[in-house]
C-alpha positions in Angstrom: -87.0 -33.9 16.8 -83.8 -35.6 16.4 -83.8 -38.5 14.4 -82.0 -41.6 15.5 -81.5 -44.7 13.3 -80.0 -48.3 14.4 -78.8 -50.1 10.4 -78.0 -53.3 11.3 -77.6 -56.0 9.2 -76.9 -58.6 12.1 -79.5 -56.9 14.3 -79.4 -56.6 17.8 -81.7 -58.6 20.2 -85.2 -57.3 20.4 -84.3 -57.1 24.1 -81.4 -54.6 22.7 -83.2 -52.9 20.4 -85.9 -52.2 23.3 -83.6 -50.8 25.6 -82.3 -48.6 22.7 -85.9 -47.3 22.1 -86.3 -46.3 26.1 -82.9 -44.5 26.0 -83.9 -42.5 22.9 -87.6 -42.4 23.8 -87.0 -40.6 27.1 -84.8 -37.9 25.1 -87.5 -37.2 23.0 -85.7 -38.2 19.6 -87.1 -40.7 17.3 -85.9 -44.2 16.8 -85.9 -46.0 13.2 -84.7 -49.2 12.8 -83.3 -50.9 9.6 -82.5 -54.7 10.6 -81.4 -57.8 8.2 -81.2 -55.2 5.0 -80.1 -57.0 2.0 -79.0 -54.1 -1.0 -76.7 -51.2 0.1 -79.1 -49.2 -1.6 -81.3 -50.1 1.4 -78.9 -48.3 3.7 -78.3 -45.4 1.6 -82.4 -44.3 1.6 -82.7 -44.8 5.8 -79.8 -42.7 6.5 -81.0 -40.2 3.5 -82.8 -37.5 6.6 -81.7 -39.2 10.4 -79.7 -37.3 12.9 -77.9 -40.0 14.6 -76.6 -43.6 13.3 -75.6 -46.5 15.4 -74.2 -49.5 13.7 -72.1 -52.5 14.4 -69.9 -54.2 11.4 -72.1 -52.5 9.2 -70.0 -50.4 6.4 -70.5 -46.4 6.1 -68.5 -45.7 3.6 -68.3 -42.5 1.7 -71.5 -43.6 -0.2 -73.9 -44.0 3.0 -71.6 -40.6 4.5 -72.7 -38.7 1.1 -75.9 -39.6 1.4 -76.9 -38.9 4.9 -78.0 -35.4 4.2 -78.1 -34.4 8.2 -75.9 -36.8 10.0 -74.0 -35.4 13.1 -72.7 -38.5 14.8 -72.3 -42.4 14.1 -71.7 -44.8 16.5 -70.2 -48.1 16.0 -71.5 -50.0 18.9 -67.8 -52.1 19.6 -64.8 -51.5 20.1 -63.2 -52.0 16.5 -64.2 -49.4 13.7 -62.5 -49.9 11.1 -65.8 -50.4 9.1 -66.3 -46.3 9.4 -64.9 -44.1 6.9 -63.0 -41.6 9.4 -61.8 -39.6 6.8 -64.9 -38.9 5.3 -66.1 -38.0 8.7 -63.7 -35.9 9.4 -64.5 -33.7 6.1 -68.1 -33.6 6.7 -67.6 -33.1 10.6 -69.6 -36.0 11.8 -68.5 -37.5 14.7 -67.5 -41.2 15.2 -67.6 -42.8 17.9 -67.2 -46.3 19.7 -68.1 -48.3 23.0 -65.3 -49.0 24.2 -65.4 -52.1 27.0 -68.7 -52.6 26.4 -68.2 -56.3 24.7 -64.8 -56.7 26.3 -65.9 -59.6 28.6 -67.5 -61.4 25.6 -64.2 -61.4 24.0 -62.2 -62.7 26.5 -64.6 -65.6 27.7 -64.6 -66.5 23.8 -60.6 -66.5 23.9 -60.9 -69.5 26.6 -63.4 -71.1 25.2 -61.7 -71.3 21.6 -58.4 -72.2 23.6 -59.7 -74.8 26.1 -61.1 -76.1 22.7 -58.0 -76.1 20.7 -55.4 -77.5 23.4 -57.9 -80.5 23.9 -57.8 -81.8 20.7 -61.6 -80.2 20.3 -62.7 -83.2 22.6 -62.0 -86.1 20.4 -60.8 -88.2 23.0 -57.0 -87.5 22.3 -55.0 -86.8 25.0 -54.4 -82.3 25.0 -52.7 -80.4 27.3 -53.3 -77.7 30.4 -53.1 -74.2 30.5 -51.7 -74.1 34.2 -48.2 -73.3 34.2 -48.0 -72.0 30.6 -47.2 -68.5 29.5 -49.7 -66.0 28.4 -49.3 -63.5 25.8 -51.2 -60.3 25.4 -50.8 -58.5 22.1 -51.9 -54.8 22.8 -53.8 -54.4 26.3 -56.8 -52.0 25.9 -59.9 -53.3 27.9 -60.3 -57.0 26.2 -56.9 -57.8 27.2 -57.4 -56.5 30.9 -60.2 -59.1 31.2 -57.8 -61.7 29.3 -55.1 -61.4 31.9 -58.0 -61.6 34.8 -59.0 -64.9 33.0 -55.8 -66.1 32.6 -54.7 -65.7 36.0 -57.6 -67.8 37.1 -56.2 -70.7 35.2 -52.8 -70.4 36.9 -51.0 -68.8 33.6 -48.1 -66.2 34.0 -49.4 -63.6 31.7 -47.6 -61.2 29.9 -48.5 -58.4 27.8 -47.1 -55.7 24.8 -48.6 -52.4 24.1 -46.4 -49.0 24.2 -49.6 -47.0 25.1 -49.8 -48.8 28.3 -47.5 -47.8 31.3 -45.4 -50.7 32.6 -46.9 -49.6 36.0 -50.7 -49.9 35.2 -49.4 -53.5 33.7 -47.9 -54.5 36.9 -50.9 -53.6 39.1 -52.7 -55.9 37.7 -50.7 -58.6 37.9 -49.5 -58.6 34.5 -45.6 -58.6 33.2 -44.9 -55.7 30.8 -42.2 -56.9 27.9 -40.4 -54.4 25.8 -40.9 -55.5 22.4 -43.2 -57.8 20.3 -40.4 -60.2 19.6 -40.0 -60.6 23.1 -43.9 -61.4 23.8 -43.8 -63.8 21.3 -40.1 -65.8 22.1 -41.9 -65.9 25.5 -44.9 -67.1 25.4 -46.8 -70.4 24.4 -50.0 -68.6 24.2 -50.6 -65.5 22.3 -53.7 -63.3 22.3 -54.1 -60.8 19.8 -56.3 -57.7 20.3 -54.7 -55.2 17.7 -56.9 -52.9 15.4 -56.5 -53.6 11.5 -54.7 -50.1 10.7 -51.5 -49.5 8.5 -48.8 -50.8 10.8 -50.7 -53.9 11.9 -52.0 -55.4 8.3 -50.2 -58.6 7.9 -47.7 -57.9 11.0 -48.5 -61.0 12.0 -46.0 -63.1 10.0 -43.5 -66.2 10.1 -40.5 -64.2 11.6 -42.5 -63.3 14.9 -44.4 -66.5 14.7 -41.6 -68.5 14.8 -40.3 -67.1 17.7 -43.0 -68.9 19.8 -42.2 -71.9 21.9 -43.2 -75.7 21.5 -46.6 -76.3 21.8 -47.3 -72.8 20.4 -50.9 -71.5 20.2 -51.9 -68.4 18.6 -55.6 -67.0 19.3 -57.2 -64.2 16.7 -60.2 -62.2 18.5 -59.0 -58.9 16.7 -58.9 -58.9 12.7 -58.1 -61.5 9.7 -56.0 -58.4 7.8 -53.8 -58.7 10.8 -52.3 -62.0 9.8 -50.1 -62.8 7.2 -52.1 -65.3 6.2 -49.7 -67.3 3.6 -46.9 -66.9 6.0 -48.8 -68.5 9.0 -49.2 -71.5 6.9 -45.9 -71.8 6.6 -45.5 -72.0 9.9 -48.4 -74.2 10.0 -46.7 -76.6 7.7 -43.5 -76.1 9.5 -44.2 -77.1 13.0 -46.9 -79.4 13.4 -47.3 -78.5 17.3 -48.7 -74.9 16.1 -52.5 -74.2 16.7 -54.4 -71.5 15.0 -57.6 -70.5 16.4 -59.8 -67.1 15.6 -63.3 -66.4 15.5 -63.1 -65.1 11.7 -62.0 -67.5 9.2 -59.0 -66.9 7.0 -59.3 -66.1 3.2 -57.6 -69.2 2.6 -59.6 -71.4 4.9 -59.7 -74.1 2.2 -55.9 -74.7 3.1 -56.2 -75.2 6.7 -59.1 -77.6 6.1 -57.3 -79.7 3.9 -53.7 -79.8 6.0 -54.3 -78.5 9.1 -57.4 -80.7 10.5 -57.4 -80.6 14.4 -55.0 -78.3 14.6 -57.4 -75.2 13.9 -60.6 -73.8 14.4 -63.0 -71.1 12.9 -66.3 -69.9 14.3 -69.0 -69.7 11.6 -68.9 -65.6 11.8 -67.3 -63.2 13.9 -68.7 -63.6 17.3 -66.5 -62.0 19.7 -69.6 -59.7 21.1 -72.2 -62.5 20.2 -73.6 -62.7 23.8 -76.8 -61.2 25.1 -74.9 -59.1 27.6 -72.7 -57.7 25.3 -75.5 -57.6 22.4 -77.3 -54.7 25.4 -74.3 -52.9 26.6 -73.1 -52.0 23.1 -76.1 -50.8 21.9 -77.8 -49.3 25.0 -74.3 -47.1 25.2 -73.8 -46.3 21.6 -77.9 -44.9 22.5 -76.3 -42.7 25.7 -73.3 -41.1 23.8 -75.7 -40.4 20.9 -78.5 -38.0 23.4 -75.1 -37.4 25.7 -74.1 -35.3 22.2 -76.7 -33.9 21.4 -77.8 -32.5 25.0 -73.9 -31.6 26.4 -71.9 -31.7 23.6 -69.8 -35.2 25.3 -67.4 -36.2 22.7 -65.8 -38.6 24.7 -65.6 -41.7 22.9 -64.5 -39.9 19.3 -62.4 -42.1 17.4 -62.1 -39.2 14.5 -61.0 -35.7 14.3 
């Protein structure tokens, strides 16, 4: 019997969880759970005999990799997976996977509501500003930024959007204007939406010389990773122009600086929360549970994020 465990340190909703255990009951694996653990040594005894691991920002590092004995696949139930050592993986030949789309809605509803927010004056009574007529710029258009640009449309924006592994053409059928550069996205646009992984070329690529390309009025919107951002070099900017917002739903290492210069003109949810809905809470986990017994029964490999 295969041996499926779900190591979760935010757990998922017991409505979640429940699904999980009907997906992986009517395989005919097993289903462990390990929810709210506090010591890594915690995690390194449940995965020491499963089959099958699905996390979400959980680490598995080489540690948890070395010491899952019998591990064939891990799933990270998102989209990012940076939190999975691929390398280590690789060497072992596990598979990694993710779930792609699955908590891409989520995402881009919490882009609005952060920028609604922001461009309001967070509801203090002070007069803000409207997001009809402005420009809208997608950094990298995978499956959050596809539901961005729906979004965005339906507030009257002109949306834009960089990312070389998208044809111009798919771009364009959706209503979305294709630019040729990053400098170009950003000189354009008022609004910028970032949905880059944290990899080599993208730590700290976010810095003054692109974001001071942006027009007045400038807001920039983090759903994608804090390494991303240069984050002394955006408060530079910040201290620069006092019309630039920053809003992201992870706060900064140096938070303490934009809470003692920047008041109003930020905002930082508690924890990352970009997939903190009940929907996206069930589709991420109820798929990471279907490409785990797709695996194992056909050999699917589609979602593999390693080789």
């Amino acid at each position: 019997m295969k041996r499926v465990l779900v190591a979760t340190e935010k757990p998922f909703s017991k409505m979640a969880v429940d699904q999980i255990r009907k997906v992986v009951d009517e395989a005919g694996y097993e289903l462990r759970l390990l929810e709210k653990y506090k010591s890594p040594s915690d995690l390194l005894a449940a995965v020491a005999d499963v089959d099958a691991l699905i996390v979400r920002s959980d680490k598995i590092d080489c540690n948890v990799l070395e010491s899952a004995k019998n591990l064939k696949i891990v799933v990270r139930a998102g989209a990012g997976y940076d939190n999975l050592d691929l390398v280590t993986c690789s060497s072992k030949n596990i598979v990694a996977m993710n779930t792609p789309g699955q908590n891409s809605n989520a995402v881009a509803e919490l882009v609005f509501g952060m920028l609604v927010y922001g461009i309001r004056k967070q509801y203090t009574g002070a007069a803000g500003t409207e997001l009809r007529g402005k420009s809208l710029g997608i950094h990298a258009y995978g499956n959050v930024g596809y539901y961005v640009g729906k979004i965005a449309h339906g507030f009257g924006m002109k949306v834009y959007a960089y990312d070389p592994y998208v044809s111009a053409d798919r771009m364009q059928s959706h209503g979305v204007e294709p630019v040729n550069s990053i400098e170009e996205l950003y000189r354009t646009c008022e609004v910028v939406s970032l949905h880059i992984p944290a990899n080599a070329s993208t730590v700290n690529s976010i810095n003054k010389s692109l974001l001071s390309l942006m027009p007045k009025g400038a807001v920039l919107v983090n759903t994608a990773r804090k390494e991303v951002i240069n984050e002394a070099e955006l408060v530079e900017v910040m201290n620069e122009r006092p019309d630039f917002i920053y809003l992201s739903d992870i706060a900064p290492d140096n938070a303490d600086v934009f809470k003692q210069q920047f008041g109003g003109r930020y905002f930082f949810t508690p924890k990352k929360m970009g997939a903190q809905t009940d929907e996206a809470n069930i589709n991420a986990g109820v798929a990471a549970a279907r490409q785990i017994v797709s695996f194992f029964t056909s050999g699917d490999e589609t979602f593999r994020v390693n080789r």
